[in-house]
C-alpha positions in Angstrom: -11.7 -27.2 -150.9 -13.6 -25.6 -153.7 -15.8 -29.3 -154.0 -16.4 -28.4 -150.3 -17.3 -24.9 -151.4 -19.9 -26.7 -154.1 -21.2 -29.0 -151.1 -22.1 -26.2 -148.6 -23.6 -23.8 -151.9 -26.1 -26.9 -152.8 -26.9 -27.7 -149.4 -27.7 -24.6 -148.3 -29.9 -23.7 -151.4 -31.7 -26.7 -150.3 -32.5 -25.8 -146.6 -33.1 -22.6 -148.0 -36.0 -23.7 -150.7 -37.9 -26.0 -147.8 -35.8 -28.0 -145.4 -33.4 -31.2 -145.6 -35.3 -34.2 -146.1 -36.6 -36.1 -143.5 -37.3 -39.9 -143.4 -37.4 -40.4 -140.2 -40.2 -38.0 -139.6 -42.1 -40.1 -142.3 -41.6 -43.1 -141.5 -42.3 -42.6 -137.9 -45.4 -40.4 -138.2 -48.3 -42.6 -138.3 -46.7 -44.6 -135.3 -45.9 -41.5 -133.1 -49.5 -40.1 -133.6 -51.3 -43.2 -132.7 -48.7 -43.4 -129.2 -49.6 -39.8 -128.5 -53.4 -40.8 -128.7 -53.3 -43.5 -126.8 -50.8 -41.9 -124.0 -53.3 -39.0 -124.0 -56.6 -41.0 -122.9 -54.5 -42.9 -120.1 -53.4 -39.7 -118.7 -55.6 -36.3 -119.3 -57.5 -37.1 -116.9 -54.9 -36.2 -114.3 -53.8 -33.4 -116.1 -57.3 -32.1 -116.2 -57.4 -32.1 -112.2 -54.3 -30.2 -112.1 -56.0 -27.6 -114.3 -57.4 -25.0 -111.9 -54.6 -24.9 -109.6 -52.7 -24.1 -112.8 -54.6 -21.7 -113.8 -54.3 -20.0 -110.4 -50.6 -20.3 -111.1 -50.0 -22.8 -108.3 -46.6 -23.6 -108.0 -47.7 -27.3 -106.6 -49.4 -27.9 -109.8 -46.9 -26.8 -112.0 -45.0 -29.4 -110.1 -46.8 -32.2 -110.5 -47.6 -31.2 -114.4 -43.4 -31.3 -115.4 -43.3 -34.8 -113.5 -46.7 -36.0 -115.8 -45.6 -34.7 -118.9 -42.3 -36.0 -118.4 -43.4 -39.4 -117.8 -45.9 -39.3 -120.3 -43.2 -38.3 -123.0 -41.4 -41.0 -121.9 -44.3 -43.3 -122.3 -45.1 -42.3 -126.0 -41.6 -42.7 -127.2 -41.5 -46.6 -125.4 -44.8 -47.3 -127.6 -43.1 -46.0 -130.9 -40.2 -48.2 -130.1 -42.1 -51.1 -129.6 -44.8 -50.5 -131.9 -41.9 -49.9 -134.6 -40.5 -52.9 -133.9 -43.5 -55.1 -135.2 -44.4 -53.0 -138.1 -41.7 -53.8 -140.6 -38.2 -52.8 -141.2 -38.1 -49.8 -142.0 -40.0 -48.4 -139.3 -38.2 -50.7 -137.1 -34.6 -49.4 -138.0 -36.2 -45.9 -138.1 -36.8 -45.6 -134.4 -33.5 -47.5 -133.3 -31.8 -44.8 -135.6 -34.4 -41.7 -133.9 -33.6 -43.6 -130.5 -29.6 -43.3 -130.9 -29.8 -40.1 -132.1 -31.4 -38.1 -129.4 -30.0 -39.4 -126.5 -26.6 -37.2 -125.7 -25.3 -36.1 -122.7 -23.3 -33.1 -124.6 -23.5 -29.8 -123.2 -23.9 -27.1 -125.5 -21.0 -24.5 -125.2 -23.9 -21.8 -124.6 -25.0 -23.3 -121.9 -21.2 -23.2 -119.9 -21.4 -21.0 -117.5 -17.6 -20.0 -117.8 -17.8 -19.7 -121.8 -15.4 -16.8 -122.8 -17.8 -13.8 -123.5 -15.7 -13.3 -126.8 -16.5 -16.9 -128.1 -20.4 -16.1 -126.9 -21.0 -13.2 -129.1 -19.5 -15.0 -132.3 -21.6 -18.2 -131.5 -25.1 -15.7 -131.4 -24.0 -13.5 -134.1 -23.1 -16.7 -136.2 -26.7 -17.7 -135.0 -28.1 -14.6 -136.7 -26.3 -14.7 -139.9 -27.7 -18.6 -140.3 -31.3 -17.4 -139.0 -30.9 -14.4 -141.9 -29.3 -17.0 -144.4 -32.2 -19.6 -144.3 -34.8 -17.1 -143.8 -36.0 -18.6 -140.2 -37.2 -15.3 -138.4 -39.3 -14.4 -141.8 -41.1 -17.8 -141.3 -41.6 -17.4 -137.6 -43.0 -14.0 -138.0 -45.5 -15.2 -140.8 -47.0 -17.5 -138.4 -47.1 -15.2 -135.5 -48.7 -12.4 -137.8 -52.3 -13.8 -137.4 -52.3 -13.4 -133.5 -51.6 -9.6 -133.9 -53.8 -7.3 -132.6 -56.0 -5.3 -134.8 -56.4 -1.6 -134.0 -53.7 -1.5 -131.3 -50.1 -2.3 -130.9 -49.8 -6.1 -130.3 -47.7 -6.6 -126.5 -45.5 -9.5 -127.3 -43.2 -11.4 -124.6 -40.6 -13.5 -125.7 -39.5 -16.0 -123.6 -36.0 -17.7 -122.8 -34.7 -15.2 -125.4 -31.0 -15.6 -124.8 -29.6 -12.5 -127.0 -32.7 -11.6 -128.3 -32.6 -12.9 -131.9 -36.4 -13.0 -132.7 -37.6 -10.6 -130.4 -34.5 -8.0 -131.9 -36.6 -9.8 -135.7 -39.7 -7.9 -134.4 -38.3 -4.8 -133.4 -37.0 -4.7 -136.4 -40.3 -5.6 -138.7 -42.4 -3.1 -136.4 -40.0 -0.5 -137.3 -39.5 -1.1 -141.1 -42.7 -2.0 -142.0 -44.6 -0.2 -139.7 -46.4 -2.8 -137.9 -47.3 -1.9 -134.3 -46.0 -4.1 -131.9 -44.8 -3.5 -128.4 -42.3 -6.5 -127.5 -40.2 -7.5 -124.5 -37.0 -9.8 -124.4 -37.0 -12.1 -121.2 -34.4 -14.7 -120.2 -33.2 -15.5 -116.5 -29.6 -14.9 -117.6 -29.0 -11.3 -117.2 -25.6 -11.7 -119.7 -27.7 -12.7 -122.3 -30.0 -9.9 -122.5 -27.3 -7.0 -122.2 -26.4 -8.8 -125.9 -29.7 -8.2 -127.3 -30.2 -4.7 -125.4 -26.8 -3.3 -126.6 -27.9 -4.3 -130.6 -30.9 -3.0 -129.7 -29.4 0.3 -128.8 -26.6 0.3 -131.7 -29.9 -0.7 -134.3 -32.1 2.2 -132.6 -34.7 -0.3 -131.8 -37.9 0.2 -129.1 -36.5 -3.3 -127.1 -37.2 -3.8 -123.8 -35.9 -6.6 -121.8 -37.1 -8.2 -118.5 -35.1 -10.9 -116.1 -38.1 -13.3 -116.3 -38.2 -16.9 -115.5 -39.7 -18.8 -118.4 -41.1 -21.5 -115.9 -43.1 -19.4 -113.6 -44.9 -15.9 -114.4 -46.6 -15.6 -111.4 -45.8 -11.7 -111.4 -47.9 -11.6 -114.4 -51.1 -11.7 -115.2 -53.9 -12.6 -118.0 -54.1 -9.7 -119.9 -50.3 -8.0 -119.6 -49.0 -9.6 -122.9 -51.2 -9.8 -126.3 -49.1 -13.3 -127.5 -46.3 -15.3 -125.7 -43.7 -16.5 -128.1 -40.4 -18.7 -127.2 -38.5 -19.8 -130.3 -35.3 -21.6 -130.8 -34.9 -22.3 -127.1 -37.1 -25.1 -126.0 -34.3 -27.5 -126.2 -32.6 -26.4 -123.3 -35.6 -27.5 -121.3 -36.7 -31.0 -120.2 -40.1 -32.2 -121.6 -41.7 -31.5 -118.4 -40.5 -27.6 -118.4 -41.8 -26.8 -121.6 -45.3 -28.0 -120.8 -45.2 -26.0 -117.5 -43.7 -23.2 -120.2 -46.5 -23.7 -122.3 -49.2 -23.8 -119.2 -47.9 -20.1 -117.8 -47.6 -18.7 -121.4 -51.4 -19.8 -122.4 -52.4 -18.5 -118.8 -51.3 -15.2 -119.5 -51.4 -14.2 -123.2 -54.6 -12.7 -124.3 -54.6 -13.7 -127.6 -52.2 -16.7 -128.1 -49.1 -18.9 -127.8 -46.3 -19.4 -130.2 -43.2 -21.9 -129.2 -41.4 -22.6 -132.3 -37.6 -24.5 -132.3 -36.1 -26.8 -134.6 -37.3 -30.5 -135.4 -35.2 -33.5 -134.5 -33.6 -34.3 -137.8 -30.0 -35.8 -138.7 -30.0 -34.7 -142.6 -30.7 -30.7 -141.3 -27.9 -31.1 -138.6 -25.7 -32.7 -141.2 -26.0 -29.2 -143.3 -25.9 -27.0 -140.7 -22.5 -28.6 -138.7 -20.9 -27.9 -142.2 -22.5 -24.1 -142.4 -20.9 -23.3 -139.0 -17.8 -25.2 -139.7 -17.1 -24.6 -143.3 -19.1 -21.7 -144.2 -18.6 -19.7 -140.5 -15.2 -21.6 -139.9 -16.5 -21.8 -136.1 -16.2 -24.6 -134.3 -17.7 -23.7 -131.6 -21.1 -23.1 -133.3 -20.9 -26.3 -135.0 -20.4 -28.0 -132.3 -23.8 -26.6 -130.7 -25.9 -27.0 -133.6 -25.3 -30.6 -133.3 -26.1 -31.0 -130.3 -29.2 -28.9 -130.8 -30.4 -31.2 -133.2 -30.1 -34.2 -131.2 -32.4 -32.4 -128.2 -35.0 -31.0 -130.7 -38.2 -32.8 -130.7 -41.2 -33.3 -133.4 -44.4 -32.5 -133.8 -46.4 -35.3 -132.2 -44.0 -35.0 -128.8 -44.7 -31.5 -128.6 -48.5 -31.5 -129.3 -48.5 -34.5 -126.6 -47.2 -32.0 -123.8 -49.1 -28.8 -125.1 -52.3 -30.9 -125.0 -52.0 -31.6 -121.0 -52.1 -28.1 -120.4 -55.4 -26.4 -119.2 -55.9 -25.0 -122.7 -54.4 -28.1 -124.5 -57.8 -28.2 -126.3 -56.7 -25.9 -129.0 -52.9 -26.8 -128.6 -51.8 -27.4 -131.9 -48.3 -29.0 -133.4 -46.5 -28.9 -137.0 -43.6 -28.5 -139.3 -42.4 -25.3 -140.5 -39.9 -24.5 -143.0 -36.8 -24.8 -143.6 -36.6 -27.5 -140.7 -38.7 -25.9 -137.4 -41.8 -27.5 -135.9 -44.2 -25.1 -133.7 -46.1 -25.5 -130.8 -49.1 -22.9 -130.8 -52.1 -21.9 -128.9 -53.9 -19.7 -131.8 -55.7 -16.4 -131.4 -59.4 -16.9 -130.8 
């Protein structure tokens, strides 16, 4: 037990300090950016006749964007399997590895319906104490800092917020460092949000929250929100759903975009399965940070489906540390 101890101590000092290493990412790179060019030429030029309607917030189009970027997805990750194949062997066992590893059928306990509400507050507050212990909101926040609003408080909406981790994060930096921000918690799942309300309350916190579909805002318009964020949530939605996600957000934010969740790496879910199980002794949250990790994607997949949306121009993709990767639309 107390080499266990030493185990979880070193390899949480390491996600800490920057992130588990990961190979694949390497090794994969140069392939999965040359797919995502080439899958781009053969197919902006739909997206780009689907643009107006989306900007009008057509529901059609949104339609017929999911089904594109879906296939398209699907179409870069064929090309970095084959193209992997004939470019050595360790590229080659790199994407059979990145191919076993994301396909899983497993549900995440958040998402069951009938999860006992007891066992769904310690999952999210277990959620918190490793988003504190690696330092994950601080990060997020530093790269959401250059799309605040000067002279004004900045209207942030956070999207598919669940309990309202990140969105309860800026709360809590506009009121202890006095930085003026104005932010909403939205989710479809009214549950969820009572969570991040009722903290809200205990913590003192100006929260608001709003029962808000992620996938369509066509109750909003450009101008009502300053930045849309969405973080540590995208893998609960196909690849299709983000880019319609991403389409909606960019339509409406008046300054810019920021979708941040993990990146697909087995070395990070290796460290934090034995966090939740040894360090939180919860099974439960293990068990969905696994499975997490398997439905994350990387960069070059998510730059792929922000870049078919009407402002995919400027749609930008990377790592952030310890072990995210972010999708963003930047101010300007």
């Amino acid at each position: 037990m107390e080499a266990a101890g030493r185990l979880l101590r070193r390899a949480t000092r390491s996600l800490v300090a920057g992130g588990a290493p990961n190979p694949l990412l390497a090794l994969l790179g140069p392939t999965r950016r040359r797919a995502c060019r080439e899958v781009l030429l053969e197919v902006e030029p739909r997206a780009r006749a689907l643009h107006p309607d989306l900007a009008r917030g057509d529901a059609g189009a949104r339609a017929s964007l999911a089904q594109l970027a879906d296939a398209a997805l699907a179409e870069m990750r064929r090309r970095v399997t084959r193209d992997a194949s004939i470019s050595g062997q360790s590229a080659r066992w790199a994407a059979s590895a990145d191919d076993w590893w994301r396909r899983t059928d497993e549900l995440e306990h958040l998402d069951d319906p009938t999860l006992d509400p007891a066992v769904r507050v310690r999952i999210v507050t277990h959620l918190d104490a490793m988003n504190e212990l690696l330092g994950s909101y601080r990060h997020f926040f530093e790269r959401l800092r250059p799309m605040l609003e000067p002279g004004r408080p900045t209207r942030v909406l956070d999207l598919a917020s669940g309990h309202g981790g990140f969105a309860l994060a800026l709360a809590r930096a506009s009121r202890d460092q006095s930085i003026p921000l104005e932010v909403v918690a939205s989710d479809i799942k009214p549950e969820y949000l009572a969570l991040g309300a009722a903290r809200a309350r205990e913590e003192g916190l100006a929260l608001r929250t709003s029962v808000q579909d992620a996938l369509d805002l066509s109750n909003l318009r450009r101008g009502d929100f300053d930045v849309v964020t969405c973080t540590q949530a995208l893998h609960h939605f196909n690849p299709g759903r983000i880019a319609v996600m991403f389409a909606e957000a960019s339509r409406i934010a008046s300054r810019g975009v920021l979708f941040i969740d993990g990146t697909r790496n087995a070395l990070t879910a290796a460290t934090t399965w034995m966090i939740g199980r040894l360090g939180f002794r919860d099974r439960e949250f293990a068990h969905d940070s696994l499975v997490s990790f398997r439905r994350f994607f990387v960069p070059e997949e998510l730059e792929l489906l922000g870049r078919l949306t009407p402002s995919g121009e400027r749609a930008r993709a990377a790592t952030v540390a310890p072990g995210h990767c972010v999708l963003e639309l930047p101010a300007g």
